[in-house]
BAGUVEX-858095 format. One record per atom (N, C-alpha, C): residue in three letters; x, y, z. Coordinates in pm, whole numbers, padded with zeros to 5 digits, always signed. Layout:
BAGUVEX-858095
ALAXYZ
...
***
This chain:
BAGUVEX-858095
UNK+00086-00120+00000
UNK+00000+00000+00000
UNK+00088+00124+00000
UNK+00056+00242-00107
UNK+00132+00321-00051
UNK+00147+00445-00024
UNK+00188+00524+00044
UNK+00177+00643+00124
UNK+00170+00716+00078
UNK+00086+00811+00099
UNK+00060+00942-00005
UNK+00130+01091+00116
UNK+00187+01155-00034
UNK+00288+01259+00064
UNK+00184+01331+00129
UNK+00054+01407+00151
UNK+00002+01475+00275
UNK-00044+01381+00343
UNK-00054+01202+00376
UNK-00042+01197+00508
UNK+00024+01169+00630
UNK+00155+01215+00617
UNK+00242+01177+00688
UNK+00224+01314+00740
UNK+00206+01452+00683
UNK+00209+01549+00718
UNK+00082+01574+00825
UNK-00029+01528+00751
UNK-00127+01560+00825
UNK-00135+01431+00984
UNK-00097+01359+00942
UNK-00064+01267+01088
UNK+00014+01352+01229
UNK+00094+01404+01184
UNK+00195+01478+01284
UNK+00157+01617+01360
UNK+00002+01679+01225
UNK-00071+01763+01269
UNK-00157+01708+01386
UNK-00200+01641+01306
UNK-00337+01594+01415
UNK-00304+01524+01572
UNK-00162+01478+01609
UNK-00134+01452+01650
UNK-00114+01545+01749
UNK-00008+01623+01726
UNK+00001+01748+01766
UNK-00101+01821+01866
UNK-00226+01829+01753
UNK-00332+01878+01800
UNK-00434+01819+01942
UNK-00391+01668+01940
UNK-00445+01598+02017
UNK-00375+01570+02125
UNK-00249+01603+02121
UNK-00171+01636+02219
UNK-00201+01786+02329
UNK-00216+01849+02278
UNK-00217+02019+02302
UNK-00366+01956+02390
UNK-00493+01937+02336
UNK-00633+01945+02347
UNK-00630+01837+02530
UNK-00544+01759+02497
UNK-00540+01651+02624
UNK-00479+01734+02746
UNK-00383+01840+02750
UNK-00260+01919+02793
UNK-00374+02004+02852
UNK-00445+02066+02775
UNK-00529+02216+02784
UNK-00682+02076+02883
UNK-00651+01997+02854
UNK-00844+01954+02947
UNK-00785+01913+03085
UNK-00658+01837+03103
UNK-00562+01827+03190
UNK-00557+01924+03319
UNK-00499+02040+03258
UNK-00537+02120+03309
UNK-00612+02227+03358
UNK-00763+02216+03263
UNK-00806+02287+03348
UNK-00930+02216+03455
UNK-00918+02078+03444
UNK-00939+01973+03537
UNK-00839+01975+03671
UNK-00763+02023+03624
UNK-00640+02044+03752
UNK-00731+02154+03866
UNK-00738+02270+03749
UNK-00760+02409+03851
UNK-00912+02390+03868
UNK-01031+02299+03855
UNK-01130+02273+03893
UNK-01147+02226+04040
UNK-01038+02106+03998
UNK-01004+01998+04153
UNK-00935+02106+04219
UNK-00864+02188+04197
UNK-00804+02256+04340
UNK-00919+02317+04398
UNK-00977+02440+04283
UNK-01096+02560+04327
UNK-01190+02470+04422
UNK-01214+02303+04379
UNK-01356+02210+04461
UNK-01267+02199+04572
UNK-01136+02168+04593
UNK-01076+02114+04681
UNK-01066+02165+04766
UNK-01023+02357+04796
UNK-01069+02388+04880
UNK-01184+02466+04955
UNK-01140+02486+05101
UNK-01195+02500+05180
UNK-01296+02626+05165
UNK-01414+02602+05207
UNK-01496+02789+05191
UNK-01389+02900+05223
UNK-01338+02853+05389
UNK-01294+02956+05441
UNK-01164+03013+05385
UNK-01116+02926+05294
UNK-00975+02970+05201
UNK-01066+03017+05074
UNK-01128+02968+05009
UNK-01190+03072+04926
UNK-01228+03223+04955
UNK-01288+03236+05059
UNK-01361+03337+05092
UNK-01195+03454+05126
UNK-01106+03392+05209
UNK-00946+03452+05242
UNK-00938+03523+05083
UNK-00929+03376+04977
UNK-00829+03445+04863
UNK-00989+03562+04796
UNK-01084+03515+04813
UNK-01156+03656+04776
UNK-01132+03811+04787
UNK-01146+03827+04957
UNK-01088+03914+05047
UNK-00992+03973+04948
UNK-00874+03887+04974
UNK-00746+03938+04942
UNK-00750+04025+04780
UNK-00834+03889+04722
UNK-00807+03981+04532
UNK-00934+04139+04561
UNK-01021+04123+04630
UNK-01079+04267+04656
UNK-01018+04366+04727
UNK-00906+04327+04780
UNK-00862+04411+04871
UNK-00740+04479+04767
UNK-00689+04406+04695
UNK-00546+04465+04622
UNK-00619+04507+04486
UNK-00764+04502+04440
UNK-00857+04543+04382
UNK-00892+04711+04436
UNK-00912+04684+04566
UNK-00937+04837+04650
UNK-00801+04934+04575
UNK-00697+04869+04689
UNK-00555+04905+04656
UNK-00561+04991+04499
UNK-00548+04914+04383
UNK-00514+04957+04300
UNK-00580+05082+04229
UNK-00727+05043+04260
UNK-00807+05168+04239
UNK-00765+05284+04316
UNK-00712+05248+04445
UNK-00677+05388+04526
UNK-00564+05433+04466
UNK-00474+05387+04440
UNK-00342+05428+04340
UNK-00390+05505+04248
UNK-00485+05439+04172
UNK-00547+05506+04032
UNK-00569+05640+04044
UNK-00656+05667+04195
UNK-00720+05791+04197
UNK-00626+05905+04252
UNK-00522+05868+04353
UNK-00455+05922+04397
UNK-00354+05991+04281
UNK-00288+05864+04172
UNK-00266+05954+04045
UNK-00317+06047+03952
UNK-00400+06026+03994
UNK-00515+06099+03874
UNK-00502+06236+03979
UNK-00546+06243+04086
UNK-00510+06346+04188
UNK-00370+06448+04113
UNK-00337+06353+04112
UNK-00151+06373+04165
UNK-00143+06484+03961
UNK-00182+06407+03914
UNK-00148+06465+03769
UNK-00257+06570+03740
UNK-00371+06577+03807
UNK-00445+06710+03787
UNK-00421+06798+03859
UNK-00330+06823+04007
UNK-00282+06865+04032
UNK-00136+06958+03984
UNK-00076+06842+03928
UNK+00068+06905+03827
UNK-00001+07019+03711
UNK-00117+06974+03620
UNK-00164+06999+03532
UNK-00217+07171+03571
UNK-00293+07171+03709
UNK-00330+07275+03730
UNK-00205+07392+03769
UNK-00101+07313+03795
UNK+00059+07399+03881
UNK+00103+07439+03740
UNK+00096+07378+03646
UNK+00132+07436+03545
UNK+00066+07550+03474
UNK-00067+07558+03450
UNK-00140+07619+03420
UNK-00122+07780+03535
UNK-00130+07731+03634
UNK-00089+07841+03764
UNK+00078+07896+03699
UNK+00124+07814+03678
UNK+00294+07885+03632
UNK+00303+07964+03501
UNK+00222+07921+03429
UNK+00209+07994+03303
UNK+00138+08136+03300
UNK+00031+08123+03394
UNK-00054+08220+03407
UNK+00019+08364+03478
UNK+00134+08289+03595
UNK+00223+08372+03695
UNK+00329+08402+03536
UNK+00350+08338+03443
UNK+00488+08447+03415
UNK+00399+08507+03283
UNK+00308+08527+03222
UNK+00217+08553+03174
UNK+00210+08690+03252
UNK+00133+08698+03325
UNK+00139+08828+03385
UNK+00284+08892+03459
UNK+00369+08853+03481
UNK+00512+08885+03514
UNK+00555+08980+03388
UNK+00509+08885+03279
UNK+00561+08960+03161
UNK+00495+09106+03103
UNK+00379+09081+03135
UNK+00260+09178+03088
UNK+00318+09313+03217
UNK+00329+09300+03324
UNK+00397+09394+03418
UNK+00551+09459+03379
UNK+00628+09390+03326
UNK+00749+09433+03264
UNK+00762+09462+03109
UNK+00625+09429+03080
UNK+00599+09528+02952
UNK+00590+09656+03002
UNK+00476+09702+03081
UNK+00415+09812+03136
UNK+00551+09945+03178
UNK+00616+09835+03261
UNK+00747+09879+03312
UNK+00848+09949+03221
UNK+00857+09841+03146
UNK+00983+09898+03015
UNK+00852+10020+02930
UNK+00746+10028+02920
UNK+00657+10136+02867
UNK+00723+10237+02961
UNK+00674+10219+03070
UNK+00691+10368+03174
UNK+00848+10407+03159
UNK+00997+10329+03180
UNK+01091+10380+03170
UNK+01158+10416+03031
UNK+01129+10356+02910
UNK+01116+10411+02812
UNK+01253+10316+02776
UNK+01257+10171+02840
UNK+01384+10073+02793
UNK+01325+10026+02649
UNK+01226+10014+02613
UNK+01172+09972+02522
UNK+01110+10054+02386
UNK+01163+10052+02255
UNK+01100+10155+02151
UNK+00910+10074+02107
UNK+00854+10178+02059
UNK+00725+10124+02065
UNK+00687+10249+01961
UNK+00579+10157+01915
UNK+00528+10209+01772
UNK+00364+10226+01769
UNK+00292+10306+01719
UNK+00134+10329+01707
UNK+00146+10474+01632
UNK-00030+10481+01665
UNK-00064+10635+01546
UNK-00012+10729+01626
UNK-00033+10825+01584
UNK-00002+10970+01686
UNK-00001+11116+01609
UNK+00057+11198+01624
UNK+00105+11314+01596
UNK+00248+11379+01602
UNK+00259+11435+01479
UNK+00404+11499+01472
UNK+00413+11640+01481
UNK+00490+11702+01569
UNK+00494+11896+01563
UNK+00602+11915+01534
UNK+00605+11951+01359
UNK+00751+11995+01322
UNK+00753+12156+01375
UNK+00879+12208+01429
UNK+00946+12351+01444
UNK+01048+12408+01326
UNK+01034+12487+01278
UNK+01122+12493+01183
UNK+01246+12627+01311
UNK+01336+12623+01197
UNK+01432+12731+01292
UNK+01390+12885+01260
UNK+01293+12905+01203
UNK+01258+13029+01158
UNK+01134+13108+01251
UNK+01145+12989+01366
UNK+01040+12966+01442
UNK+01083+13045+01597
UNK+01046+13193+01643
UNK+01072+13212+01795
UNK+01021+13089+01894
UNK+01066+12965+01924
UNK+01077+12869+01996
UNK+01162+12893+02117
UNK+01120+12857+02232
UNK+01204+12891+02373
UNK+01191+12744+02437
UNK+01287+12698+02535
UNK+01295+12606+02598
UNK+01176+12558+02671
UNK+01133+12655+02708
UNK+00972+12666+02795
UNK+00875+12603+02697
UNK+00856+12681+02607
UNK+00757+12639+02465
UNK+00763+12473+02483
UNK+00893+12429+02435
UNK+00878+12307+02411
UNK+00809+12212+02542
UNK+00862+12237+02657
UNK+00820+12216+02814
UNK+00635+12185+02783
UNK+00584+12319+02765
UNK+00482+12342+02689
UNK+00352+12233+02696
UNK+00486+12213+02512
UNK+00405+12165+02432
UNK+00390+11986+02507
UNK+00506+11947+02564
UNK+00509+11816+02572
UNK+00428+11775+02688
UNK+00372+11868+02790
UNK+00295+11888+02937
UNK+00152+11872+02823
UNK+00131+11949+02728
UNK+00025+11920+02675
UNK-00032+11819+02611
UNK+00112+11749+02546
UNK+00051+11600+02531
UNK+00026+11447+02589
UNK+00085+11516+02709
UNK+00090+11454+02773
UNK-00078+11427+02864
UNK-00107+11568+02884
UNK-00293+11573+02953
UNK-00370+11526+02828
UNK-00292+11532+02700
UNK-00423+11520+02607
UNK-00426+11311+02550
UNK-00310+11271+02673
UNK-00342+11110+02647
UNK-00200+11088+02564
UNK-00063+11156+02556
UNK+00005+11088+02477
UNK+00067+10965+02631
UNK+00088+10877+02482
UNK+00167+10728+02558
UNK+00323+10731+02562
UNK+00349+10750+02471
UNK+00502+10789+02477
UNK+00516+10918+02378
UNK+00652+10973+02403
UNK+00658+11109+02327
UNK+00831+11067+02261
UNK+00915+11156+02198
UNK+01027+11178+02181
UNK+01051+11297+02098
UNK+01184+11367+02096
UNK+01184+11429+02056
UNK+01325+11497+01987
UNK+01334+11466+01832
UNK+01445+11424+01744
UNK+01510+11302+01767
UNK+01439+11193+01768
UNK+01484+11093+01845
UNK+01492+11060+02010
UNK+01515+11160+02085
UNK+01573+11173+02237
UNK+01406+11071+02311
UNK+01364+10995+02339
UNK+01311+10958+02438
UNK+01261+11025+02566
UNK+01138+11103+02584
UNK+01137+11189+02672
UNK+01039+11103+02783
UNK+01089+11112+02905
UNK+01065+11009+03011
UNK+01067+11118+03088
UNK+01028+11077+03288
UNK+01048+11162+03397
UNK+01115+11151+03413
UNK+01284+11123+03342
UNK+01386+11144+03375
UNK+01461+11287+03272
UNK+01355+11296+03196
UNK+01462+11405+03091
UNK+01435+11536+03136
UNK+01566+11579+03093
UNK+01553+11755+03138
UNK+01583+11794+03012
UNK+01452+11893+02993
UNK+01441+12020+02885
UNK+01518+12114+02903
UNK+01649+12203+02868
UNK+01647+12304+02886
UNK+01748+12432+02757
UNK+01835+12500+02809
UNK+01915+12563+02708
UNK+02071+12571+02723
UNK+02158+12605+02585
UNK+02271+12642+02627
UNK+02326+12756+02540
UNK+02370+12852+02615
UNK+02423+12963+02488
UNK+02550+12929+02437
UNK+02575+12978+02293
UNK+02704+12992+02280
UNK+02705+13021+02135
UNK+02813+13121+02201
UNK+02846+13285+02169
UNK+02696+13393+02074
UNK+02659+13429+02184
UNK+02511+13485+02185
UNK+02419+13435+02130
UNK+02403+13255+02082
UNK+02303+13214+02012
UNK+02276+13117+02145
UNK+02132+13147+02191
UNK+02060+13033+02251
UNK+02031+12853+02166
UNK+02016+12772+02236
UNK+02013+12641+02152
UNK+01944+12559+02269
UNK+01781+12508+02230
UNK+01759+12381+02323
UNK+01826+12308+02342
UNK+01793+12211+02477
UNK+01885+12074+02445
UNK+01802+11995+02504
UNK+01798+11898+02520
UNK+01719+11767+02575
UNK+01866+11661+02640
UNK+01815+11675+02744
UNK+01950+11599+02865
UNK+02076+11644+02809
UNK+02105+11795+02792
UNK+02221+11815+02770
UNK+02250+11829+02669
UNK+02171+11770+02564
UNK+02233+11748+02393
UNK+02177+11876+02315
UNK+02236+11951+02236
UNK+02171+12039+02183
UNK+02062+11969+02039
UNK+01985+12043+02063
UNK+01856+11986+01960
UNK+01917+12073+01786
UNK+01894+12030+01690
UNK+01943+12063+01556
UNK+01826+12067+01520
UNK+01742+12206+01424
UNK+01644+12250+01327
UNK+01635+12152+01229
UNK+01520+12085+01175
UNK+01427+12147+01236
UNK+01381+12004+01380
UNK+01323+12071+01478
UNK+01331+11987+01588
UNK+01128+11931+01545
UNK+01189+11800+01551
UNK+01002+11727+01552
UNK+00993+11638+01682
UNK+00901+11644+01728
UNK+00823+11603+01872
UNK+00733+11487+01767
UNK+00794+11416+01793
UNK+00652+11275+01795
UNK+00590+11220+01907
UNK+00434+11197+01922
UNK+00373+11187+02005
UNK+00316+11082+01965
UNK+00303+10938+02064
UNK+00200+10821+02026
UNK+00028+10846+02131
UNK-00027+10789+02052
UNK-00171+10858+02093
UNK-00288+10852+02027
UNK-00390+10886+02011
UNK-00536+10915+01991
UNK-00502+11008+01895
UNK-00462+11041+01756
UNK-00418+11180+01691
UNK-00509+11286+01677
UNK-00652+11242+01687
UNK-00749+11357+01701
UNK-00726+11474+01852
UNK-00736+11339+02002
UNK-00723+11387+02133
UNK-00576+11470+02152
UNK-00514+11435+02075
UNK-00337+11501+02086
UNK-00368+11638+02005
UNK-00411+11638+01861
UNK-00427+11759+01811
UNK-00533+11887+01859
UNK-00642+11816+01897
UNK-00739+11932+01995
UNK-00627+11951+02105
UNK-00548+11880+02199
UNK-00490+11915+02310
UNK-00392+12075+02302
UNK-00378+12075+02212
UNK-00263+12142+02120
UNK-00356+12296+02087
UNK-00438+12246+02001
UNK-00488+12327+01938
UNK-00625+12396+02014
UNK-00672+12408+02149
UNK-00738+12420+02198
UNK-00746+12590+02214
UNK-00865+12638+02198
UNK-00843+12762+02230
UNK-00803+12886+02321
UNK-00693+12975+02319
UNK-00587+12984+02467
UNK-00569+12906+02467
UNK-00481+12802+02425
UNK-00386+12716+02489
UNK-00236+12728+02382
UNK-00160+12657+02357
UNK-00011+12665+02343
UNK-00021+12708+02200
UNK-00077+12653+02070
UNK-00043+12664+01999
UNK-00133+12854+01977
UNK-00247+12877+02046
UNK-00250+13038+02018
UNK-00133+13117+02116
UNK-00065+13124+02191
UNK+00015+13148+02262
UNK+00109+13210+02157
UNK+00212+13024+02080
UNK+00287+13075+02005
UNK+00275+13176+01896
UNK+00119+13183+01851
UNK+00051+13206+01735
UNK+00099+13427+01762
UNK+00102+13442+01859
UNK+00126+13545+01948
UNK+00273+13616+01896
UNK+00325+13480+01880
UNK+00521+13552+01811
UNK+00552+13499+01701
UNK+00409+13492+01624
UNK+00458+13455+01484
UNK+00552+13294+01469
UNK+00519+13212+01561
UNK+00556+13078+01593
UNK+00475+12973+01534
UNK+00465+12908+01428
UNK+00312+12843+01384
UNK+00347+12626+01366
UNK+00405+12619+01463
UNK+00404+12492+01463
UNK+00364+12393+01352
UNK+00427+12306+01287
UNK+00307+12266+01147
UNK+00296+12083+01250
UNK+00180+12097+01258
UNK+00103+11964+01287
UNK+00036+11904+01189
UNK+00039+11682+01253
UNK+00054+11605+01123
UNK+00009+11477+01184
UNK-00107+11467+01131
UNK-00195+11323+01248
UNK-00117+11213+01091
UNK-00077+11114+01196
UNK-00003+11007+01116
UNK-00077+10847+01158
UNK-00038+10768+01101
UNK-00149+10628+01116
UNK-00004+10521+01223
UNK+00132+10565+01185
UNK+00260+10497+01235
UNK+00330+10594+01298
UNK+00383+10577+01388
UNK+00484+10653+01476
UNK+00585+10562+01521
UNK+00690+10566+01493
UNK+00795+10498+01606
UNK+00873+10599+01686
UNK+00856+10579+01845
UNK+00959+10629+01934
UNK+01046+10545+01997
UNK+01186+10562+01968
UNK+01285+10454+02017
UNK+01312+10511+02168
UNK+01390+10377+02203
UNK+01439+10376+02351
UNK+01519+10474+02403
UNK+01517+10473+02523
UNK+01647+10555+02557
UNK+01763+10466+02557
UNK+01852+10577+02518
UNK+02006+10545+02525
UNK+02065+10466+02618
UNK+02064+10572+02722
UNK+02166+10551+02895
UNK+02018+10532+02949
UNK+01999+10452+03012
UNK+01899+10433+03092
UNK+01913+10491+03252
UNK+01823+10577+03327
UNK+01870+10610+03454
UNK+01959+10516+03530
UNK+02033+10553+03620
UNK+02121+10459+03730
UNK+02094+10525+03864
UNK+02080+10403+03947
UNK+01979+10473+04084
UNK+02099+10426+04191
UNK+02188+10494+04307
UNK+02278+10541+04356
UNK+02222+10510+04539
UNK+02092+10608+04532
UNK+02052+10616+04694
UNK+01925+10540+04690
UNK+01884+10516+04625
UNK+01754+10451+04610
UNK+01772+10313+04737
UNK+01670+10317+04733
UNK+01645+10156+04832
UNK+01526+10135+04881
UNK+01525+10026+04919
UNK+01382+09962+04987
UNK+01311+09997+05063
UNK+01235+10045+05092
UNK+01140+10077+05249
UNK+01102+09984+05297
UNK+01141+09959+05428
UNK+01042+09856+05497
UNK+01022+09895+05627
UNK+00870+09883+05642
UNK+00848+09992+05791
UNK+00912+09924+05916
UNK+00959+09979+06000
UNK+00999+09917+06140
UNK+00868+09830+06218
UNK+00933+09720+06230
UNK+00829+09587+06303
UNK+00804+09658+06455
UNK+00649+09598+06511
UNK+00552+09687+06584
UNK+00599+09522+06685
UNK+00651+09612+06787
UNK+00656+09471+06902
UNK+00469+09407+06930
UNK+00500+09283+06929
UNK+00397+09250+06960
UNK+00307+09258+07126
UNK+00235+09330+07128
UNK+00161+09327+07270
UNK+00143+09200+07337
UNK+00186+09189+07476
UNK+00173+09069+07555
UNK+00081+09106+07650
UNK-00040+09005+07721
UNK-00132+08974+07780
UNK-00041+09090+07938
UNK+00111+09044+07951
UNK+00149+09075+08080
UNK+00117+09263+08059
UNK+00169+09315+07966
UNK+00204+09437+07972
UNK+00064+09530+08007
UNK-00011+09510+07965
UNK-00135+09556+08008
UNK-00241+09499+08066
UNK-00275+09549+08183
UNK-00356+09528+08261
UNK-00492+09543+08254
UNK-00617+09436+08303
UNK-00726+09509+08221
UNK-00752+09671+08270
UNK-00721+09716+08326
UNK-00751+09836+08415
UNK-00703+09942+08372
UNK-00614+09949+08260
UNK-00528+10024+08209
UNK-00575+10134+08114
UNK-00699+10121+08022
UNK-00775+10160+07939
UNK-00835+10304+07983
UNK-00882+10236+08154
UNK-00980+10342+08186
UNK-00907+10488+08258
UNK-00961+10603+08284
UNK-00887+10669+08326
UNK-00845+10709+08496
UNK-00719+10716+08577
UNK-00734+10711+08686
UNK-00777+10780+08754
UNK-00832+10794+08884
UNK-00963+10850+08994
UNK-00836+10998+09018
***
């Protein structure tokens, strides 16, 4: 008789298979007879126990979950803290004028043909200042509460200067701002620009959509400056006053 080549193959399968199937009923005849074999009260133990490390793990679960909505919110809290840190040292570098910054505004060119006085300019920049300017400069110079307006002669010709520097014709004041609220400020009736109007002084004003005023140079340097901190208030003790002390004596 003779052998055909798939069944030698398929013999070794099936075999195989009937091996595995005897292995797999084997055992789980094994873990039947143990689970019957024992005792309630060891069942009921290993119950306990898998509910209990059941508890356990769920408490882990939640405590992480804790633990990472917590981080989640510290972060959100840290972002928010330098978020506003930054928004404050914007403000800051606005007020000291470390920072150049750009918007609409108004320009007041002077020509040199112009009776202009140190005061005038004082003036004009007090005025744009009530009429809402944000930053000012003037020929470039950065005008902050640190700059001084004033003059220097030489040899009988007066000459503005701004912190010292003499100003060169024609001198323009840029103002960032509201350009309508800056030009009424200006142009208000009795106020600076009829003044000059007085010495033949005629300012030429110029509402613009862009302004850039750059930084200052030298930035102030502070010498005596320092911290305040008020002197600590001893704390009152029960001994030092008496209840009797309040009222006034006979």
């Amino acid at each position: 008789m003779k052998i055909q080549r798939w069944q030698l193959p398929m013999t070794v399968v099936f075999l195989c298979v009937g091996i595995l199937l005897s292995l797999q009923f084997q055992a789980q005849s094994q873990i039947v007879s143990d689970l019957y074999m024992q005792r309630t009260e060891n069942l009921i133990a290993m119950i306990r126990g898998l509910s209990e490390k059941r508890q356990k793990l769920a408490l882990e679960i939640y405590d992480l979950s804790n633990k990472l909505s917590v981080q989640m919110e510290s972060d959100r809290d840290e972002k928010q803290l330098i978020s506003n840190l930054n928004a404050e040292l914007n403000k800051l570098n606005t007020v000291t004028g470390t920072t150049a910054l750009k918007g609409p505004g108004l320009t007041i060119t002077i020509e040199n043909s112009m009776p202009i006085l140190y005061i005038d300019i004082i003036n004009i920049i007090n005025e744009l200042w009530a009429a809402g300017a944000e930053a000012i400069s003037i020929n470039g110079h950065r005008i902050t509460f640190h700059s001084m307006i004033f003059y220097t002669e030489e040899e009988y010709n007066m000459s503005i200067t701004v912190n010292n520097l003499k100003l060169e014709y024609p001198i323009i004041i840029r103002a960032i701002g509201d350009p309508n609220n800056l030009e009424k400020g200006l142009t208000i009736p009795g106020g600076i620009m009829d003044n000059l109007a007085l010495f033949r002084a005629y300012p030429f004003l110029e509402k613009v959509t862009s302004i850039t005023v750059p930084a200052v140079t030298e930035p102030p340097s502070y010498f005596f400056l320092q911290e305040y901190k008020p002197p600590e208030q001893p704390a009152a003790t029960a001994e030092s006053q008496l209840p009797g002390d309040d009222y006034p004596q006979a």
